[in-house]
N, C-alpha and C positions, 0 to 999 in steps of 0.2 A: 339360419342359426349360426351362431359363432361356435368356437369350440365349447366354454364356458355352458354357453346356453344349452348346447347340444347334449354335453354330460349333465345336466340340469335335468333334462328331461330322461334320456334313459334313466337315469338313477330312481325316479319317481315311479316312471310308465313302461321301462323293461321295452323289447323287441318282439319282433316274431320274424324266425329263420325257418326256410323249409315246414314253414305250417306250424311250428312249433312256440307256443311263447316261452320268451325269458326273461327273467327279472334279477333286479342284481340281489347279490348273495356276501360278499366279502372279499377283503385285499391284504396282502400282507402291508405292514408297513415298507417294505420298501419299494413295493407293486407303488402303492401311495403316493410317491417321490416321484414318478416318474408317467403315473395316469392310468395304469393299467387296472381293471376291476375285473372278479368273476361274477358272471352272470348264468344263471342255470335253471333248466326246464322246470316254470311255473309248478307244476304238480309233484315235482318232487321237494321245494322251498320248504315249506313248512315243516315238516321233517327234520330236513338236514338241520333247520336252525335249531329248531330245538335239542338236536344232539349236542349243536355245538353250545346250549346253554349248560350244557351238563347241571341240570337240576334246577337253574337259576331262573326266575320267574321275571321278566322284565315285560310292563305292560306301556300301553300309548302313552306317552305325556309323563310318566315317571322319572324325576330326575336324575343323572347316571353321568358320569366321566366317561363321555362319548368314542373320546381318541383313546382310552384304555381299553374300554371294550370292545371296537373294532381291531386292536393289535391281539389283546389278549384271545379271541377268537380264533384266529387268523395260525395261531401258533401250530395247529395240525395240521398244516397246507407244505409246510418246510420238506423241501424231499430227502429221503432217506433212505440208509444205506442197509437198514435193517433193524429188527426189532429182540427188544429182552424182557422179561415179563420180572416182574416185580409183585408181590403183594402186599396191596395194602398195612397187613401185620409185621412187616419189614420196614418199616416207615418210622422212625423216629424227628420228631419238629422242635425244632428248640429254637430261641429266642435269637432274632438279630441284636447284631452289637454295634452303637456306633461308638465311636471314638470322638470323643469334642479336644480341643486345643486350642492355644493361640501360637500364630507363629509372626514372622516381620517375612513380609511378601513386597513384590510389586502388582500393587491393586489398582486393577482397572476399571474405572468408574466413567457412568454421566453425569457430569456438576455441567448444567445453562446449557442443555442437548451440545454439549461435547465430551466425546472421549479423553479423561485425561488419567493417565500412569502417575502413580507414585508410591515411594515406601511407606507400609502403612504395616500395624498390629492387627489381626482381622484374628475371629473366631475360625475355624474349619473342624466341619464334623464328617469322619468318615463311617459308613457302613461296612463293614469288614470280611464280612463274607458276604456281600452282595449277587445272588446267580449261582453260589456254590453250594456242592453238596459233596458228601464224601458217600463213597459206595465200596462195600465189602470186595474182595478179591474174587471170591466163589461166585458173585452175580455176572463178571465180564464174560464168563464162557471165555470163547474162541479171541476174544480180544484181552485177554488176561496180561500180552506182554505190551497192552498200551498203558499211558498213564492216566488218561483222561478220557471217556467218553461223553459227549454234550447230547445229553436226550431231551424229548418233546411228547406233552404229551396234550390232552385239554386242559386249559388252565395253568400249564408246568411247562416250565424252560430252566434247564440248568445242568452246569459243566460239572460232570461226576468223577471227581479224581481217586481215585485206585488207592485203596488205603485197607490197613489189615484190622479193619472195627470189631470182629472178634476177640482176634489178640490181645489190642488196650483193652477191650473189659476185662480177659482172664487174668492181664495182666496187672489190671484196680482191684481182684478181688466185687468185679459186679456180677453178682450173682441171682439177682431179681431186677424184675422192674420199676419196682419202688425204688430204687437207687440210681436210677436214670432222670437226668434234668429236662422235661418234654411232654408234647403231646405224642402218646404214641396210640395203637388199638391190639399192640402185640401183650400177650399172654406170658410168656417165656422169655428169658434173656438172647437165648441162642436165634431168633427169630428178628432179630434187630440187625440189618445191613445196608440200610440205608442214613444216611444223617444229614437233614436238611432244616429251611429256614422258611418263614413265610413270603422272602424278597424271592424266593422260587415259585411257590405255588400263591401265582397270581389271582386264585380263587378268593384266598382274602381279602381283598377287596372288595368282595361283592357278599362273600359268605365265608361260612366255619372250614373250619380243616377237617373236621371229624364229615360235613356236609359233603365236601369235595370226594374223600373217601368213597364213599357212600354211592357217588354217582360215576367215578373214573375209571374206565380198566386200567386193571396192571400190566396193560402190553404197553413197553413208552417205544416209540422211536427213536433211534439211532441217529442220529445228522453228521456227526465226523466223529475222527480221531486227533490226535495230532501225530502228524507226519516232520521227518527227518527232511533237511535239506539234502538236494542232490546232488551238489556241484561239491566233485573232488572229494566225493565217499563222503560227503556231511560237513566237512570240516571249512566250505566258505559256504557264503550267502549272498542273495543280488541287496544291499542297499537301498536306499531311497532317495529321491531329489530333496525331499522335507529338512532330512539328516544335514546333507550338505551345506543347504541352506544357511540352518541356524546353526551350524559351528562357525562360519563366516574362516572357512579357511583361505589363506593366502594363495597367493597365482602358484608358488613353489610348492606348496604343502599340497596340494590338487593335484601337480605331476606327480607327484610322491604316490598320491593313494590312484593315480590311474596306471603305473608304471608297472606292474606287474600284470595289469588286465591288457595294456597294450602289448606287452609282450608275451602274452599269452595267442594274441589274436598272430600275432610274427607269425611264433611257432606254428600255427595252425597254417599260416601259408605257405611256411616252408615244408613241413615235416608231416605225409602221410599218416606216419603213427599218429601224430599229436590230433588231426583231425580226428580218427575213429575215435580216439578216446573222447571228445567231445559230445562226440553223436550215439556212443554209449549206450544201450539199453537191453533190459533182459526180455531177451527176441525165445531163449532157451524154452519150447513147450514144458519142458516138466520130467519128459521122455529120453530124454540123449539127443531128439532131434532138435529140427528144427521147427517154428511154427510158418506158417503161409508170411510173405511176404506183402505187408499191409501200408508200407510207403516208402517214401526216398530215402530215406535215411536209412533204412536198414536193407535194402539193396546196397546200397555205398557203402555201408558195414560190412556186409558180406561179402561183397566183390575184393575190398583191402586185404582181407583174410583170406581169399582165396590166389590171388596174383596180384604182385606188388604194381605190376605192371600197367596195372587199372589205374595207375594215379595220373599216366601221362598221357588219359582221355581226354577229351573235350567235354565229355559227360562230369567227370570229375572236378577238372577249372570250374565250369560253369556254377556245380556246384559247392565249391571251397569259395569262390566269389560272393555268392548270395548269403554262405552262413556268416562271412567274416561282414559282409555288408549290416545284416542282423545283429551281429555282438555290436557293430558303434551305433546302431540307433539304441540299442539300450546303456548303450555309455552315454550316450548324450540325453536319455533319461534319467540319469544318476544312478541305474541299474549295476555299480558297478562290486565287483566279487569282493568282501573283504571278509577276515577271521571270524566266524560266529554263529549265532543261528537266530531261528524265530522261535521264542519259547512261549508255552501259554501260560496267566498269572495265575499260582495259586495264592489267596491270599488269607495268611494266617491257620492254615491247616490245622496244625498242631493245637492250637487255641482251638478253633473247634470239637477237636475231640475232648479236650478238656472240659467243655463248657456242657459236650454231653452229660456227663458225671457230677456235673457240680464244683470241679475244681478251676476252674477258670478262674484269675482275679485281676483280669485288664490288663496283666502285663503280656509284654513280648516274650516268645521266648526265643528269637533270632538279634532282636533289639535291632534299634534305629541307626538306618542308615547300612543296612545289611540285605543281602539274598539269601536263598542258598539253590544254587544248581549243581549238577554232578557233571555238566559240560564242561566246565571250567577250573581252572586250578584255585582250592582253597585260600585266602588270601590276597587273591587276584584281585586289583580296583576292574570293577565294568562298565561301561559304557552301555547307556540303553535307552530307546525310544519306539513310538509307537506311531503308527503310519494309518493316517494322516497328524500332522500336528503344523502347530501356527507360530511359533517362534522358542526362541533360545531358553526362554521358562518350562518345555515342554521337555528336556533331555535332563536324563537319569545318571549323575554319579554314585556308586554305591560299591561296595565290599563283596565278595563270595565269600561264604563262610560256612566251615563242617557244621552238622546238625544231627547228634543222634536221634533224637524225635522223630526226625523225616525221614534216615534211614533206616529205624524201627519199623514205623507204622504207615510207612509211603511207600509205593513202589512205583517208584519217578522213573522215568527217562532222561534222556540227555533235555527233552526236549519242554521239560514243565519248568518254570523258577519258582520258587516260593518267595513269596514277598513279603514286608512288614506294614500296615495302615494305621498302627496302633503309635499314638502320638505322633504319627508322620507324615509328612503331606506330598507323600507319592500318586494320590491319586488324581490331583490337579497335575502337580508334574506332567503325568502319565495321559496328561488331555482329556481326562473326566473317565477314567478306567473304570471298570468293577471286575466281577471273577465269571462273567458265563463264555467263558472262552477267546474273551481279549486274548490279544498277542503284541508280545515285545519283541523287536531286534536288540537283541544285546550282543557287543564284541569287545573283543579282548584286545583291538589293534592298540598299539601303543603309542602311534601318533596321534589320531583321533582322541587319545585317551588324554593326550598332554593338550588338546587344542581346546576342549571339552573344560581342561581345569584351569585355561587363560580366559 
């Protein structure tokens, strides 16, 4: 058998290991991508599958959107960092929003099987809170000073951004649940701290929301948070080859944006300090001491601080050699350090909680052609893209801009942006974005910024 064939047949007729049969069971999508399947002891299959149908009846030969429901399945396999428990009566579902427009693009088409570009008037509908949900303050626990946590649960995938959903109602005067725009199963107002969409709870697809309830625990997992960059206390970021690419800067303007990372790498060959600062890490137990010494780098950390004199080893060259060798294969990645960070999108927040209550009416309230992050100075033009992307159509001009709304009822980081989708077509921009925890590199350099607007 060929390989094709091979996976042809286990997927049918399963194995048998150490005496044991096994049949296949499910992959994530991106197991998918790459061939990998699990496969799990025959007598327990049935079972498990059915858990993961969480109530859903699918019988032989019945028709069904295949590649949905092997992803959609698949969603409880995601490893994680820990779990929060949620109830059902916490759950408020309100209606996706798409946004339709027309805008003048460069549209890329097949006319006689060829590719041909040109300007053109085209429809674009966006979904605007696509993957997002908003979650009360009082649910993050121990993770209260993040801005986003991305949970999983059966049937549910979605970027939970930190937002104070009590507050806006005490603040609308909602004081029942009849006054809420939604499916919900809650009794009481104060019992509403979650606020989501059915592009989250991919059970609709197949069945009710009230259904999915019915069959889901409310323990979801955990998958990430968003994390600060680390280089130079937050305040740079490694770039991207993509970046470089489609700004199509000049041979001069290239030393420009490498000339501070090259001489950064100088420094490190000349100057002891400069190296430990590189290699940097909180080694500190927690105690006053120290912790066990668990690799190179933090022996060479330590030995700097204890005698300068460690610098004019052979231990040391060797290794200031191999780190500096390391920073230019990621300079010759396009890895290289410039002003900024990777922020995750949230998109149209504020509108969502409007839309809880019923005051939504399509508009923006950051308006087009704006963010608002608390990274950056109000005012600020940004510079942003998203990695991977395919050409110069794919990079974000836009404004920073103050937003009482967000700092009311958000409790952002540096490291969230709020974006606008409403008559705007940032999310082709943005290389087919949505909100379950996409990430932008956005910066503030002012060459890139000027090279961005040629």
């Amino acid at each position: 058998m060929d390989k094709a064939e091979l996976r042809n047949y286990l997927y049918q007729n399963g194995f048998k290991c150490d005496g044991i049969e096994y049949v296949r069971y499910k992959r994530s999508c991106g197991s998918s991508r790459i061939g990998k399947c699990l496969f799990v002891n025959k007598m327990l299959a049935d079972e498990m599958k059915q858990w993961d149908a969480c109530g859903i009846s699918v019988s032989e030969g019945q028709p069904i959107d295949l590649a949905s429901w092997e992803a959609y399945i698949a969603l409880p396999i995601s490893s994680i960092i820990d779990t929060i428990e949620i109830p059902m009566e916490s759950i408020l579902v309100i209606d996706d929003y798409e946004s339709s427009f027309q805008e003048e693009v460069v549209a890329v088409e097949i006319e006689e099987n060829h590719l041909v570009s040109a300007r053109k008037t085209v429809n674009i509908t966006n979904s605007i809170w696509d993957g997002q949900s908003l979650l009360d303050k009082s649910l993050f626990g121990k993770y209260e000073d993040k801005g986003m946590i991305l949970l999983r649960n059966r049937f549910f995938k979605a970027c939970c951004f930190n937002a104070n959903v009590q507050k806006w109602f005490a603040d609308n005067n909602i004081t029942s649940i009849e006054q809420l725009k939604g499916f919900t199963l809650a009794t009481d107002i104060s019992q509403i701290k979650l606020i989501t969409t059915p592009s989250s709870i991919k059970y609709t697809k197949f069945g009710s929301v009230r259904q999915w309830m019915e069959n889901v625990s409310p323990v979801f997992g955990i998958v990430k948070y968003e994390k600060p960059p680390r280089a130079f206390g937050g305040r740079l970021i490694q770039a991207h080859y993509q970046l470089f690419n489609t700004l199509q800067l000049s041979y001069e303007e290239m030393e420009q944006v490498l000339k501070p990372s090259l001489d950064y790498i100088g420094a490190i060959r000349r100057d002891p300090a400069v190296l430990r600062y590189a290699i940097q890490y909180p080694f500190d137990d927690g105690s006053g001491g120290w912790s066990s010494l668990d690799s190179k780098n933090e022996i060479i950390f330590r030995m700097l601080g204890i005698n300068e004199k460690f610098s004019r080893t052979k231990m040391y060259y060797d290794f200031r050699d191999d780190l500096i060798k390391g920073e230019i294969r990621n300079l010759k990645k396009g890895h290289v350090l410039i002003s900024g960070n990777y922020s995750t999108l949230m998109g149209n927040g504020a509108e969502m909680l409007q839309e809880s209550i019923g005051q939504f009416n399509g508009k923006s309230i950051i308006g087009v052609g704006n963010v608002h992050s608390t990274r950056f100075a109000y005012g600020q033009t940004l510079l942003a893209s998203r990695s991977p992307h395919v050409t110069m159509g794919n990079i974000l001009l836009t404004t920073n801009v103050a937003c009482e709304y967000y700092d009311t009822y958000f409790n952002m980081t540096d490291c969230i942006v709020c974006v606008n989708a409403i008559g705007e077509n940032i999310q082709h921009r943005l290389n087919g974005c949505d909100y379950d925890s996409d990430t932008m590199l956005i910066t503030d350099d002012p060459l890139l910024i000027n090279v961005a607007k040629r």
